[in-house]
N, C-alpha and C positions, 0 to 999 in steps of 0.2 A: 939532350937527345939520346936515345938508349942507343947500344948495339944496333938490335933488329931494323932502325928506322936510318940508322945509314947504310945498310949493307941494304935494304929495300925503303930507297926515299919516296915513290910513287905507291907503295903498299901506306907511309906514314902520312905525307896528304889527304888520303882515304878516312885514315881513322881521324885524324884531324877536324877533315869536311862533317865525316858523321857525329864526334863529338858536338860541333857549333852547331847543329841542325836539332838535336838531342835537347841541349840546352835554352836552342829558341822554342820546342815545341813545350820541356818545360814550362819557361816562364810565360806563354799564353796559356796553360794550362790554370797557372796558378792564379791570371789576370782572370779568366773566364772562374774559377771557384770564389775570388772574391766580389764577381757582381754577381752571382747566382748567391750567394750571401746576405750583400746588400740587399737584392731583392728581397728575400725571404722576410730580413727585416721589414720592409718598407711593407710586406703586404701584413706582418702580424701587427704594425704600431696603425697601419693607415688601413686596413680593408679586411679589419675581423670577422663579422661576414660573408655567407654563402652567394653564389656569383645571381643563383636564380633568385627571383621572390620569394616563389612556392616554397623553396628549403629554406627561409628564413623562422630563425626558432628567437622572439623574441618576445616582450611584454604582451604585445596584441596579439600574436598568436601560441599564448601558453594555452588555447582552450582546445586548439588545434590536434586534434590527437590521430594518430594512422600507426599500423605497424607492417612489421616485414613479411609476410607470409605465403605459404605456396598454394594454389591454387585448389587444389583439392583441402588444404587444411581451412583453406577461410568458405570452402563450402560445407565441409563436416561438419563444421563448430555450429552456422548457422542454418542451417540447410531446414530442419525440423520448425525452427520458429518462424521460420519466412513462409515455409508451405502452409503449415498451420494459420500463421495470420492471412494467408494471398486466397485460401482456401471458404476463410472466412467473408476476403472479400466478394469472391466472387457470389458468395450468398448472399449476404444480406445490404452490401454497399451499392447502389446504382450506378457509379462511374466504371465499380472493380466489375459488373455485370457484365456493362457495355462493352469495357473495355478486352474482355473476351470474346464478346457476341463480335466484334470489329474485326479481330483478328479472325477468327476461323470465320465469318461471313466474305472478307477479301481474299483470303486465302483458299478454301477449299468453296466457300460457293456451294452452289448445288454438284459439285464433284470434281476429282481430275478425275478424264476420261482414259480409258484404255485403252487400245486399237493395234492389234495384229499388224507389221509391217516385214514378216519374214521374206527372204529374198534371198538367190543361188549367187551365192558369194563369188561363182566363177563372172557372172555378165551382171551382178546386179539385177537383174531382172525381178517383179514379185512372184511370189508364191502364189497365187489369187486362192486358189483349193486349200491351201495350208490356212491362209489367212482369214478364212471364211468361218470354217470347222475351229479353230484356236479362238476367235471371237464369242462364237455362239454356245462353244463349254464355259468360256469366263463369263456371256452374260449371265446365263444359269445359275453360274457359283455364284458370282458376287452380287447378284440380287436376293440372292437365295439366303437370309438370316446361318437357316438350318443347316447348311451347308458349309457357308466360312464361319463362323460365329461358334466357339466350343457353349456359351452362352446361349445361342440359339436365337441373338435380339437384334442384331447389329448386322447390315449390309458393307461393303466395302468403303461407299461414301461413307457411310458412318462411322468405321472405324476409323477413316481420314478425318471426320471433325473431330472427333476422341483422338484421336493424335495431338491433333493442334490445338485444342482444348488443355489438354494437361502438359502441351509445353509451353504454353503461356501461364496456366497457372500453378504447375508445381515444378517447370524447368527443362523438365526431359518427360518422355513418353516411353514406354515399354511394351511390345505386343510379342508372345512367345506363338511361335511357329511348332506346330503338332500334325499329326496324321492320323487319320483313324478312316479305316475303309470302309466306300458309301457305294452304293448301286449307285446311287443316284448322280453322282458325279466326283472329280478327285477328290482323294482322301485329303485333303492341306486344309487345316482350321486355325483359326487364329485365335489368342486369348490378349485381353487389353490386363494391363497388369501394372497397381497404383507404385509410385517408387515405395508409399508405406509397406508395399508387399517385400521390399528387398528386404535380406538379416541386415540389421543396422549391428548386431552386435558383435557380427564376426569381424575379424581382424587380419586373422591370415589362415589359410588354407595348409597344413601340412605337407599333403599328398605333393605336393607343389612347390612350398615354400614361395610362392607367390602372397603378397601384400594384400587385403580387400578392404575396400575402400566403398563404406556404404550400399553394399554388397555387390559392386562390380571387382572383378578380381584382373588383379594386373599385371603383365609382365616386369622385368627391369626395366623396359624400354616404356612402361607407360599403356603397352596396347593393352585390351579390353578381351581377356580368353577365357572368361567365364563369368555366369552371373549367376549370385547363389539366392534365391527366390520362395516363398511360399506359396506356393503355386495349387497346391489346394485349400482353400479357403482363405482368409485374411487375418493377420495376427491383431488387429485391432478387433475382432468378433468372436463369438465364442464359437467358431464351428468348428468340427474334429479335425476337419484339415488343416487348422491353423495352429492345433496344439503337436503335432507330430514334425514338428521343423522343416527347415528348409531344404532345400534342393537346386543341385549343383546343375546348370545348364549348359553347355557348352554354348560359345558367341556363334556359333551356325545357327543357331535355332531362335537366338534370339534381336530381334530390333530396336536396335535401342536408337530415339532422336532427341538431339537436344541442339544448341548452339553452343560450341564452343568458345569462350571468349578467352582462354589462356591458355597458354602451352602447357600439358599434361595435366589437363582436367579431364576426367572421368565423368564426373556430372554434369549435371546443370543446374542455372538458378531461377529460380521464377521472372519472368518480364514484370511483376509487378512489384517486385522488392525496391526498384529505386523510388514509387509513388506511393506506398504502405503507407509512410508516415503521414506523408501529404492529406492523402486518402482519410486518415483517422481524426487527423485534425479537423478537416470538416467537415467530416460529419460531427464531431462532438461541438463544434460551430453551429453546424444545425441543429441540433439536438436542443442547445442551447435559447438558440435563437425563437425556435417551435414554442420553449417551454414560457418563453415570456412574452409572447406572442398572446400562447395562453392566458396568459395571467392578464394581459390587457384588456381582450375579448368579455373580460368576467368582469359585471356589473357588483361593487361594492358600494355600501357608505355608511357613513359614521355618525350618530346623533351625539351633536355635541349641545349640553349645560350647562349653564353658568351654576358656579355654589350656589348652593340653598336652595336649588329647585330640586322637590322629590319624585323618586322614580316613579310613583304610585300615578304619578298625570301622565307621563310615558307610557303606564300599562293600559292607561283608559285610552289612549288610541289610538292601541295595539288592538284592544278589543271590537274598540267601530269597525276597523281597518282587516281584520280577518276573520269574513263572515262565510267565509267557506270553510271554516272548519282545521285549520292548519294550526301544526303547533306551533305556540306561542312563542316559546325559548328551545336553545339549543340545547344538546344533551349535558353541554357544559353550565347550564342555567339563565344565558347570554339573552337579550330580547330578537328577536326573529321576525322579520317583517318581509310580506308578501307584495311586489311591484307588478302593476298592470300595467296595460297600455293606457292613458287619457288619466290616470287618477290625480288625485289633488291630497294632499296631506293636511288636516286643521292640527297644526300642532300647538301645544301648549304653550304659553308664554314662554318666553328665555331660550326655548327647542329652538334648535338648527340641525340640517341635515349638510353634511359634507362627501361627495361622490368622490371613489379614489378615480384619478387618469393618471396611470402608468406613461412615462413616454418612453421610448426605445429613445435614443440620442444618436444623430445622424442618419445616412441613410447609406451603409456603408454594405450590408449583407451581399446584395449583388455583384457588386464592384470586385469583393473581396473571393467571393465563389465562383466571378468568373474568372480571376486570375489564377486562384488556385486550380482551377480547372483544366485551365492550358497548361499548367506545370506538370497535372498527374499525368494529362493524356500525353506529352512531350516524352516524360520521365517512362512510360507503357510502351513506347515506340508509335504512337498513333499522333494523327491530328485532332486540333479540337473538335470540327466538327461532326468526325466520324465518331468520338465520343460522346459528345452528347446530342449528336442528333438536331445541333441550330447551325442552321444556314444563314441564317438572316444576318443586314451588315452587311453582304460580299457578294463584288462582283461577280456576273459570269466566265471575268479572267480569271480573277483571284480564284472560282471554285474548280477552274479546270484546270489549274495550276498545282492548286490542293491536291484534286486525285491524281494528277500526273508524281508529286512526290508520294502520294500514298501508295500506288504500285510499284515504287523503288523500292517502298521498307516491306511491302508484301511477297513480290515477285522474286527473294531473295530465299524465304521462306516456301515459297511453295515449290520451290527449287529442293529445296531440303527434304520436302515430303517424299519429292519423285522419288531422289536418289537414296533415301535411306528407310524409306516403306515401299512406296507402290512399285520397283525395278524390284527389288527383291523379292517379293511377293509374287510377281507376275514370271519372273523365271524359275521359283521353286514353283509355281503353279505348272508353266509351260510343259518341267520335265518330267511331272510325277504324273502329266496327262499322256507323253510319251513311254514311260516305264509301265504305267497300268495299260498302256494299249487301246486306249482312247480313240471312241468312232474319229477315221480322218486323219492322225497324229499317231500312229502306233508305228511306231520304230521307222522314222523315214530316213532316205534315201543320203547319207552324209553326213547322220547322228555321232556318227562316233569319229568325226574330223573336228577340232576345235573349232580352226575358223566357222566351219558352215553349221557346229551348233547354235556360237555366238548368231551367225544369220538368223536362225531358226528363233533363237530369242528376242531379236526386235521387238521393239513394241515403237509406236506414237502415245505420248504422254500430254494430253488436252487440258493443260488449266480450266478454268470458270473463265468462262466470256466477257473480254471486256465490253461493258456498252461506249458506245461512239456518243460523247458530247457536244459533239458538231456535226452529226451526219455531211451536211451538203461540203463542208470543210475538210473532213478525213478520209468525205470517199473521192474527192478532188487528188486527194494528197495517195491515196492508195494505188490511182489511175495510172499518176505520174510515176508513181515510185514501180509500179510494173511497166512501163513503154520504157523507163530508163535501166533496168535491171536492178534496183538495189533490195529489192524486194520481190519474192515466187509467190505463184496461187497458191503453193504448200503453204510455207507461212501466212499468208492471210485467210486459209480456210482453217487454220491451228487457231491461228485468235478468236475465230468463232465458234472455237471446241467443233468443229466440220472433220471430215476426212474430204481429201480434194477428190478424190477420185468418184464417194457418194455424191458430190457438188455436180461434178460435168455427166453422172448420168442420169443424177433427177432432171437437169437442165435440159439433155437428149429426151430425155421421155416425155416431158414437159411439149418440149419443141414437136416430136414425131405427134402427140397426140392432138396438137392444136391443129399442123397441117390438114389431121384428119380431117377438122371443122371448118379447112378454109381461112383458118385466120395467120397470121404473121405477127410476131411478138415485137416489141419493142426490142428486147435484147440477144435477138435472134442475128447473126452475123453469114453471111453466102461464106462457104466451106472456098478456098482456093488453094489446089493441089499445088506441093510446092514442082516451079519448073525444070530446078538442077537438082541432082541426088546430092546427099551430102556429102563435104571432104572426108575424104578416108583419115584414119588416125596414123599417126607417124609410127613409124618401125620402130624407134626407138621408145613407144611408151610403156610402161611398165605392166605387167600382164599380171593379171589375177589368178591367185590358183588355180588351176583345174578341180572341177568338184564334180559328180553326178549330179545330174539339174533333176528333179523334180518334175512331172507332169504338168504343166501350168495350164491346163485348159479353163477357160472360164467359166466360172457355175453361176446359178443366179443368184443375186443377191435374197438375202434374207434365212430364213430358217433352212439348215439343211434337212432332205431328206434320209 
């Protein structure tokens, strides 16, 4: 024992205690490093092998090939031969056809509709005069070619199926946003613009030091702040615009849609790249199968001789046998003989005739084209039937089962349209119709308050109308889902591409002009005043900002004066 630990014996117990405490966490130290050992062993002699299947790298899957790469690199590399082939299909393959005509047919329909819902941000209340006059400048515009269209071809619908058109077939869509002033209604023109218009060859951008990437131009972070375009003319065509380069757009101006499928992609890829190959194969099945189809269809045969009979009794009749006037031999010197319907052949001694019959073996074409079939249309994002247009085989459950998941993979997409074409469109429309001073819309009352421009820009956004596959069944199920709340007249006059408001006063005018006649409708209802006023709102609920309201007097519907 030292000095220090008799002159401080309760100081030496201490270090004592923590020496043995020291040396027990030692030697579990050194227990727990020799099974973490043993393990290690046991799993390199017993469990060489990765835990998943999929990462299993052995004899049967040395064919197996994938590599590691980012998102935007594994679209550069292939981006050109995928559009090019999907491009191709959409010409000339009849599944690649369909299988576009399905998607913008489910998707944009005869149109998503537009519909003015501006409203005074202080009570919520509409706008009715706002909303009337903002409607009836956008129907102008957007039916109007010459008007939205820098082309002068295309209506707003149209540009919505041209959307959805080239993001099924070449991935993403691009429509550049321009102004040019018109009498005739706002300056805001649209141009559709193919991704082959983007520079494929620039890289990066000095002025910026920004990255480009198939000619969208990108921050560090990935975001999308310019796109550098050929914008007059097309660099695949000889026209002047297309030899004077590209041009730098700023992302304000321009729309770009595609689907996203990985973190920091810039582009898009076509929907029909995972069915291409499918797609190729049978057709060159059919192609196939066509050409010896062919060859069956075609009547050959063969005169066969025994030795020693000569050709000279053969030509004599050749000569009884074609009395019309046909040549005798091929241009190769061959004999050539003409078949009728009903004739008979007196052939020479030893003469036999032999007919080729081709057989095809099995009867497997069908089987095989309609498997393949469900694969392309699968691999497209569709179902089979909306591909190929056969019903048949399936119930009335199973086809209303069909459409119900075919407006999952639709209604996802037209979701996309809204928010990334027709909402922007429709508020660089709204404000360039308040900046020019547009009959009705010229500089109103709250413009320059954020919230109540956001009001000002509302809109109702009307898919393509679903039809009802059970009428007497989902207008049961519509009845109920309104007496129970889970469901408004908004939303079921929106499924019918409606505004609820033209619904209750066609129905008013409908009703006032029958009484005119004396009659009574069927879905005519006695009006009953309610008997108590309603509850007041609690003091403690949260209040709206104060905003100047707007005139709301109600104008009549239709064309303004």
């Amino acid at each position: 024992m030292s000095l220090l630990d008799r002159i401080a014996p309760g100081w030496a117990a201490r270090r004592a205690a923590a020496r043995l405490r020291g040396e027990a966490y030692r030697q579990r130290l050194e227990t727990l490093r020799e099974s973490l050992s043993a393990f290690r062993d046991y799993n390199r002699t017993w469990n060489r092998g990765p835990t998943y299947d999929a990462a299993k790298k052995g004899r049967t899957e040395a064919d197996w090939r994938s590599r590691m790469t980012a998102a935007d690199a594994d679209v550069e590399a292939d981006a050109t031969t995928v559009i090019n082939r999907a491009r191709d299909a959409s010409r000339d393959d009849a599944l690649g056809a369909s299988i576009v005509d399905g998607w913008v047919r489910n998707v944009v329909g005869t149109g998503i509709h537009v519909r003015a819902s501006a409203a005074n941000a202080a009570d919520d209340t509409p706008l009715t005069e706002w909303n009337v006059w903002a409607d009836w400048h956008w129907k102008r515009w957007a039916e109007n070619p010459a008007l939205c269209d820098v082309e002068g071809r295309k209506s707003f619908v149209d540009f919505q199926a041209l959307v959805e058109r080239e993001s099924v077939v070449a991935g993403q869509a691009i429509v550049v946003m321009s102004y040019r002033p018109s009498a005739e209604g706002p300056g805001l023109q649209l141009q559709a613009i193919e991704p082959e218009q983007l520079d494929l060859a620039l890289t990066r951008w000095d002025e910026t030091g920004h990255d480009v990437i198939r000619g969208v131009e990108i921050d560090p972070y990935g975001r999308a702040v310019a796109y550098h375009v050929y914008i007059e003319g097309h660099p695949l065509t000889n026209y002047v615009g297309s030899r004077s380069g590209s041009v730098r757009l700023p992302v304000s101006r321009v729309l770009h849609v595609f689907r996203q499928d990985r973190v920091r992609q810039s582009s898009g890829m076509s929907r029909l790249a995972p069915s291409l190959r499918d797609m190729w194969h049978k057709k060159m099945y059919r192609q196939y199968t066509m050409i010896r189809a062919r060859l069956e269809a075609c009547l050959g045969a063969a005169v066969q001789s025994p030795e020693g009979v000569e050709e000279t009794a053969l030509r004599g009749v050749l000569d009884r046998g074609l009395s019309d006037g046909a040549t005798q031999t091929t241009a190769g010197g061959s004999p050539e003989m003409t078949f009728e319907p009903g004739m008979v052949w007196n052939l020479p001694a030893g003469k036999t005739v032999q007919f080729h019959a081709p057989q095809t073996p099995g009867g497997m074409y069908e089987p095989f084209t309609r498997v393949q079939s469900k694969e392309i249309a699968a691999g497209a994002g569709l179902d089979y039937p909306t591909v190929t247009r056969d019903f048949s085989g399936n119930s009335f459950a199973g086809q209303r089962q069909g459409l119900l998941e075919l407006w999952k993979a639709t209604d996802p997409e037209t979701r996309r349209i809204v928010d990334h074409f027709c909402r922007p469109v429709w508020e660089r429309f709204v404000t360039l119709c308040v900046l020019e001073g547009r009959r009705g819309m010229a500089r109103p009352v709250g413009w320059d308050d954020d919230i109540q421009r956001a009001y000002y820009l509302r809109a109702d956004f009307q898919p393509p109308p679903k039809p009802w596959i059970d009428p007497a069944n989902q207008g049961t199920a519509a009845k109920i889902g309104l007496e129970l709340g889970l469901d408004t007249f908004k939303d079921l006059a929106a499924e019918r591409q409606k505004r609820w408001s033209d619904l209750l006063e066609d129905k008013a005018e409908v009703i006032r002009y029958a009484k005119t006649l004396g009659l009574t409708l069927a879905f005519e209802t006695p009006s009953t005043p309610s008997s108590s006023p309603a509850p007041p709102a609690p003091s403690d609920a949260p209040k709206k900002p104060s905003v100047p309201v707007l005139p709301t007097e109600p104008k009549p519907r239709g064309t303004p004066e």
